[in-house]
Every structure is written in structure tokens, then in C-alpha cells.
C-alpha positions in Angstrom: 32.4 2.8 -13.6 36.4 2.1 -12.7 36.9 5.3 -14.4 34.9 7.3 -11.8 35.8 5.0 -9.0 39.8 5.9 -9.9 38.7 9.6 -10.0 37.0 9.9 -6.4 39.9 7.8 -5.0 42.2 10.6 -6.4 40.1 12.9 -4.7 40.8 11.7 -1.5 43.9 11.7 1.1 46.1 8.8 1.4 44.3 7.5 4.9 40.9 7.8 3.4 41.5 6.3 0.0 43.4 3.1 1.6 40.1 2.7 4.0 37.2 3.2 0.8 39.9 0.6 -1.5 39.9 -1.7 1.3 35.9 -1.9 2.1 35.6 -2.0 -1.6 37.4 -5.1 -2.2 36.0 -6.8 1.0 32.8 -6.3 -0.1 32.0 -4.3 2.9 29.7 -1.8 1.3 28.2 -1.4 5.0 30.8 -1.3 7.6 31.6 -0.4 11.4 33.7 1.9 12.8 36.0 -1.0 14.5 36.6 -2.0 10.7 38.0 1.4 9.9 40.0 1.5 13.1 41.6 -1.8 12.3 42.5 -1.0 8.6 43.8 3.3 9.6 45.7 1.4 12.5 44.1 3.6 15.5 40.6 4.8 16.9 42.1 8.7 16.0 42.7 8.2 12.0 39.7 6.6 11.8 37.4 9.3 13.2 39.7 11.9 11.2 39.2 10.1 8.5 35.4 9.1 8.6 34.4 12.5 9.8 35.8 14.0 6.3 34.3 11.1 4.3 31.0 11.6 5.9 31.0 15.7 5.5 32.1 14.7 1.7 29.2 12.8 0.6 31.3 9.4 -0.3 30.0 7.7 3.4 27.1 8.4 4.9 26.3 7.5 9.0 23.5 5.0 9.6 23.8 5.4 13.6 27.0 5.9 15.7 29.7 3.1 15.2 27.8 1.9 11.8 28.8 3.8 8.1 27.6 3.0 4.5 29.5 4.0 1.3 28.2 5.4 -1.4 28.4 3.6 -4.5 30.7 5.5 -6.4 28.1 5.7 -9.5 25.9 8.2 -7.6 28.9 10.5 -7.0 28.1 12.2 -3.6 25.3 12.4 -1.3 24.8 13.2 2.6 21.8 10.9 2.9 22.1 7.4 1.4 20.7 4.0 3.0 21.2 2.0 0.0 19.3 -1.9 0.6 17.6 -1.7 4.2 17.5 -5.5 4.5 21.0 -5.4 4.3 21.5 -2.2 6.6 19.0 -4.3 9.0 21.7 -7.5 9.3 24.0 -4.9 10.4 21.8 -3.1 13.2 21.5 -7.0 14.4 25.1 -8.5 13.5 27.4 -5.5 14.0 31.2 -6.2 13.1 30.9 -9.7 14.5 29.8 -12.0 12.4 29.8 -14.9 14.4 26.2 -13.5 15.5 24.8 -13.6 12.3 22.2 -16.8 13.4 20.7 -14.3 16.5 18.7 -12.8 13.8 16.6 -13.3 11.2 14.8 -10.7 8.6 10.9 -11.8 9.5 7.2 -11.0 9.1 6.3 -8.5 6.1 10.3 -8.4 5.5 9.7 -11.9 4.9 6.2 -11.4 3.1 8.0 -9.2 0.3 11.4 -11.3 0.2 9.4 -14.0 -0.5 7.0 -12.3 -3.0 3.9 -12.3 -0.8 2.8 -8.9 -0.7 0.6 -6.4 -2.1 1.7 -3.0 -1.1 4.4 -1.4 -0.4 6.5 -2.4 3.1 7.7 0.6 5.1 8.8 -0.9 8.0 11.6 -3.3 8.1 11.2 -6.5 10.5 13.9 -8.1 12.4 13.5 -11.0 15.0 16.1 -11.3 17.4 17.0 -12.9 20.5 18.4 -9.7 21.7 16.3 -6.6 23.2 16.6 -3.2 20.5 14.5 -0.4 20.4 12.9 0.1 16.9 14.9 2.9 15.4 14.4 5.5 11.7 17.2 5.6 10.0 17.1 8.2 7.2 12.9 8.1 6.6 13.2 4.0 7.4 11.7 2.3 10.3 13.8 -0.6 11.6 11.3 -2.7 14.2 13.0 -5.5 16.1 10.6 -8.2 17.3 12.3 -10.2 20.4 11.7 -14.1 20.1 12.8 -16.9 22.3 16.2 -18.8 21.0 14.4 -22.0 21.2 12.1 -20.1 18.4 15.3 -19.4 16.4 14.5 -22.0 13.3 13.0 -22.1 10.1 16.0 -19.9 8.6 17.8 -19.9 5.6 20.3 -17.3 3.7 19.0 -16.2 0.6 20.4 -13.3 -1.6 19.6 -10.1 -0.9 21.6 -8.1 -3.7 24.0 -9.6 -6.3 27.2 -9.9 -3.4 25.4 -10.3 -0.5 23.3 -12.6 1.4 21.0 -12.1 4.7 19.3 -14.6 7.1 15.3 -14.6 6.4 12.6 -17.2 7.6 11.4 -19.5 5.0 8.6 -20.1 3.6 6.3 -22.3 6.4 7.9 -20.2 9.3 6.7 -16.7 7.7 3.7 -17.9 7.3 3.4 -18.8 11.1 4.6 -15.6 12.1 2.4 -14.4 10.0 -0.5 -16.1 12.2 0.6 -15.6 15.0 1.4 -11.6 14.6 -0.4 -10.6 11.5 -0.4 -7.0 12.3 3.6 -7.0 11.2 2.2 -8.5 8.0 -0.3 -5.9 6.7 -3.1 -7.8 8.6 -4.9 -11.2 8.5 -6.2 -10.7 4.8 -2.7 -10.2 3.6 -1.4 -13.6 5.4 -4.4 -15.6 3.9 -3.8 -13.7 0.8 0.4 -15.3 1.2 -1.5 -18.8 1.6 -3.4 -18.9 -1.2 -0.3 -17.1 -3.3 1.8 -19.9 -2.4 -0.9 -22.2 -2.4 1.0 -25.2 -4.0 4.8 -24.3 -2.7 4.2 -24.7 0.7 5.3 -28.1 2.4 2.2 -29.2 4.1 4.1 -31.6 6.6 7.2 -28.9 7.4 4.6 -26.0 8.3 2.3 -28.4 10.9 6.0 -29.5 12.7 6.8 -25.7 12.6 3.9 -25.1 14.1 3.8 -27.4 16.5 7.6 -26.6 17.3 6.0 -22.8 17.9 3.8 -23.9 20.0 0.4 -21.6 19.6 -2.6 -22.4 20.0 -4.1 -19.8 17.7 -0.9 -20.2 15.3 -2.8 -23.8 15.0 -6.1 -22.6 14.8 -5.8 -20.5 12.2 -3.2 -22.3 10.6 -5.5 -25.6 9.9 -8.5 -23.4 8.7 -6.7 -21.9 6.3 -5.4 -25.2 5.4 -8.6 -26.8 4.4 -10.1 -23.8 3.4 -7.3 -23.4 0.7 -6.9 -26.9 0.2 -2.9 -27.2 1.5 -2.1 -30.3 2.2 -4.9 -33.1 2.7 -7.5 -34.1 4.9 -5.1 -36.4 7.4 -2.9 -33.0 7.9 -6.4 -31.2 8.7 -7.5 -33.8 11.2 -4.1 -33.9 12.7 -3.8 -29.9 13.6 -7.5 -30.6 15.2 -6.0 -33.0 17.9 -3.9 -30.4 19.1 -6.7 -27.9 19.8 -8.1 -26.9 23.1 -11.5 -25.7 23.8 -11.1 -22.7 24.1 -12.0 -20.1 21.0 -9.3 -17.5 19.4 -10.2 -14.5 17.0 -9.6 -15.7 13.2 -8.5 -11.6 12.9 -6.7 -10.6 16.6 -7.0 -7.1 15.4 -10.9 -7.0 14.2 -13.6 -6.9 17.0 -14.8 -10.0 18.6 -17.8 -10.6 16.2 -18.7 -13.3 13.6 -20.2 -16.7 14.6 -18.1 -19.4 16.2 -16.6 -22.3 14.3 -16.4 -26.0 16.7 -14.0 -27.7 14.2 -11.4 -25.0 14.6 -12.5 -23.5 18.1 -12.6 -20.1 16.1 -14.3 -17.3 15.8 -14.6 -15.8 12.0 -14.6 -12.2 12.7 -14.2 -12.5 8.8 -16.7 -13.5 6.5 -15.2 -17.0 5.0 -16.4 -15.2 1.5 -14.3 -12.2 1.7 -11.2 -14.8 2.0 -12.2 -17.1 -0.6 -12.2 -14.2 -2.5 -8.5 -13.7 -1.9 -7.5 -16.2 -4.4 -8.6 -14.7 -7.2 -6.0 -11.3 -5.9 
């Protein structure tokens, strides 16, 4: 691996190998054209230098002002995104990194970070307190769902490769984002599938002051039905979420047509049949 590493840096001019050593041993395998300027010493080396680097195959251009090497062990290529969680911190964070908590990787992100899912994810989720326009980035949708900053909790880092780390929603809050936006998730099914995946790892008392943090009334709704029906928790957590319910009915599925007979206890309607989702648990 050094061996080829040694022979692409030899391959290079001085500028350019000095810029690819430096990244390297930053660990800045995705990096920002301010990053280049600073180690070339001017904003005219660096676009010399990344312009040849790009046309060479050993950096590839995510979207103006943001770059990715190419690990050395694939040699050269002119399209290479490498891990989109990690190329989805740096849409959000850019070069300062004091931003990093603005963001967090969310819905089916979350799902399949956190082993939930079923199918393939095709669409990378970021919430953000800042407004971005969903963007493709070499055959990759990047979607950026806007949240409130008094929303901005239920985050932790967890690893994303080997080196690096990213800022994802735990456990309870991707669940409740699953709720309350469950066509980011794959669809309702596949966040009652989550619940009954992680039947016995989620925190029965951290999800209900989550959710009552959020704020939702249909978050709670379908939130305490899928509770009991899954058995999560006990019956003083059940009767708790009801107190918090209005009278008015929400759709169990936001996306399926307003049919299915009405449920008092959790002012629902179950535009699903409760069999196809007890079904779910043996998926």
C-alpha cells in the first residue's frame, strides 16, 4: 500500500505532492478548497494545483469549493464519492468545524446506521438548522431536511469508517423522526418494522421525553400504539403518552388514504390493518 502511495507521490509536482502528503496525514480524505489554499500558501497554487489533480484522476470534485482524494489503492479515477455519510458532514460542516452540532445524519440515514432497514437507501438524509437545496453528487442524492434548533437533540457521534466519525440521531430520536416523517424512512411499515427490530434496545422512558421534547401530536399517537402493540415499555408508559392526546384523529400511515376504522384510545385512524404490522415481527 506505502509502496504505491510513494509511487503516485513521485508522480506528482512538488506543490501537488506537499498538498495530497499533508491531507493524508490529517486525515482529511474529504477536504475544501480553503484547506488547499492554506497548505499551497495562496488561492492561485491551489487552483493550479487542484485543477491538475482533478484532470489526473488522484482528486475528484464533489461540488465547487469541496474535493475528495482518491485512495491511493484504486490508482486513478475521474468519478469517486467514496462513504456518502461522510461526504454528507461535509456538504453540512464545510471547513469549519466548529459547526459540526448544526447537523445531524437522520431518517433512513439513520434507519441503516443503526441497522434498521430492509432495502437498500439511495437517498442520504441530513437535518439541519440551515436552508440547502437537495443536491446529486455523482448518481447520489443528498436531501437536507430543515429542523428547528430547539429540535437539535438526541445526537451522538458514532463511527462512520475506521478514522472517522459523523453526528447521527440515536436510537429513540430516529425512531421519532421516523413517526413523524416516515416517508424519509421507506414508509410507515418500515418504521414499525425498526420498532419491533429494536424491540428490546429502546429506552422506553428516553423515547416518551423525546417525544414530548418534539412536541407532535401524531409523533405521540403513533408512538404509544406502537408501544403497546409491540410491548415497549409497560403499561404506566402507555397510559402516560394517552394524557397527552387531543381529540382530534391522525392517519396511523400519512401517506396511505384516509380509510380503516378509528381507534378512541389512540385518537387514530388504522389506515393499516393491525395484522399486517404484527406480522412485521416475524421480518
Amino acid at each position: 500500500m506505502h509502496t504505491k502511495y510513494n509511487k503516485i507521490l513521485k508522480t506528482l509536482s512538488t506543490s501537488a505532492a506537499r498538498l495530497v502528503a499533508t491531507l493524508y496525514s490529517h486525515n482529511r480524505s474529504i477536504f475544501h478548497f480553503q484547506e488547499a489554499e492554506k497548505i499551497l500558501g495562496g488561492r492561485t497554487p491551489a487552483s493550479k494545483v487542484l485543477s491538475k489533480l482533478v484532470n489526473n484522476g488522484i482528486v475528484t470534485r464533489l461540488k465547487s469549493g469541496a474535493f475528495r482524494l482518491v485512495p491511493f489503492e484504486l490508482g486513478f479515477e475521474k468519478e469517486y464519492l467514496g462513504n456518502p455519510y461522510l461526504v454528507a458532514r461535509e456538504l453540512i460542516v464545510g471547513s469549519h468545524k466548529k459547526n459540526n452540532e448544526r447537523y445531524y445524519l437522520s431518517h433512513g440515514s439513520a434507519f441503516d446506521l443503526h441497522q434498521m432497514v430492509t432495502q437498500p437507501q439511495f437517498i442520504i438524509y441530513v437535518s439541519s438548522t440551515r436552508m440547502l437545496r437537495s443536491r446529486t453528487i455523482q448518481g447520489t442524492e443528498f436531501r437536507f431536511v430543515r429542523c428547528n434548533k430547539r429540535d437539535l437533540f438526541g445526537i451522538v457521534e458514532l463511527w462512520i469508517d475506521k478514522n472517522e466519525k459523523a453526528c447521527v440521531s440515536d436510537l429513540e430520536r430516529t425512531l421519532l423522526d421516523g413517526l413523524k416523517q416516515p416517508d424519509y424512512c421507506g414508509g410507515f411499515s418500515e418504521v414499525a418494522r425498526a420498532f419491533s427490530i429494536k424491540h428490546d434496545e429502546i429506552d422506553p422512558q428516553k423515547i416518551i421525553d423525546y417525544a414530548i421534547k418534539l412536541d407532535v401530536g401524531a409523533v405521540n399517537r403513533r408512538l404509544g400504539y406502537l408501544m403497546e402493540l409491540y410491548n415497549i415499555g409497560s403499561r404506566i408508559y402507555w397510559e402516560f403518552l394517552q394524557t397527552t392526546l387531543t381529540s382530534t384523529y391522525q392517519l396511523l400511515d400519512p401517506a396511505l388514504p384516509a380509510e380503516g376504522h378509528h381507534m378512541a384510545k389512540w385518537r387514530l385512524r388504522l389506515n393499516i390493518p393491525e395484522e399486517e404490522l404484527i406480522a412485521l415481527r416475524g421480518t
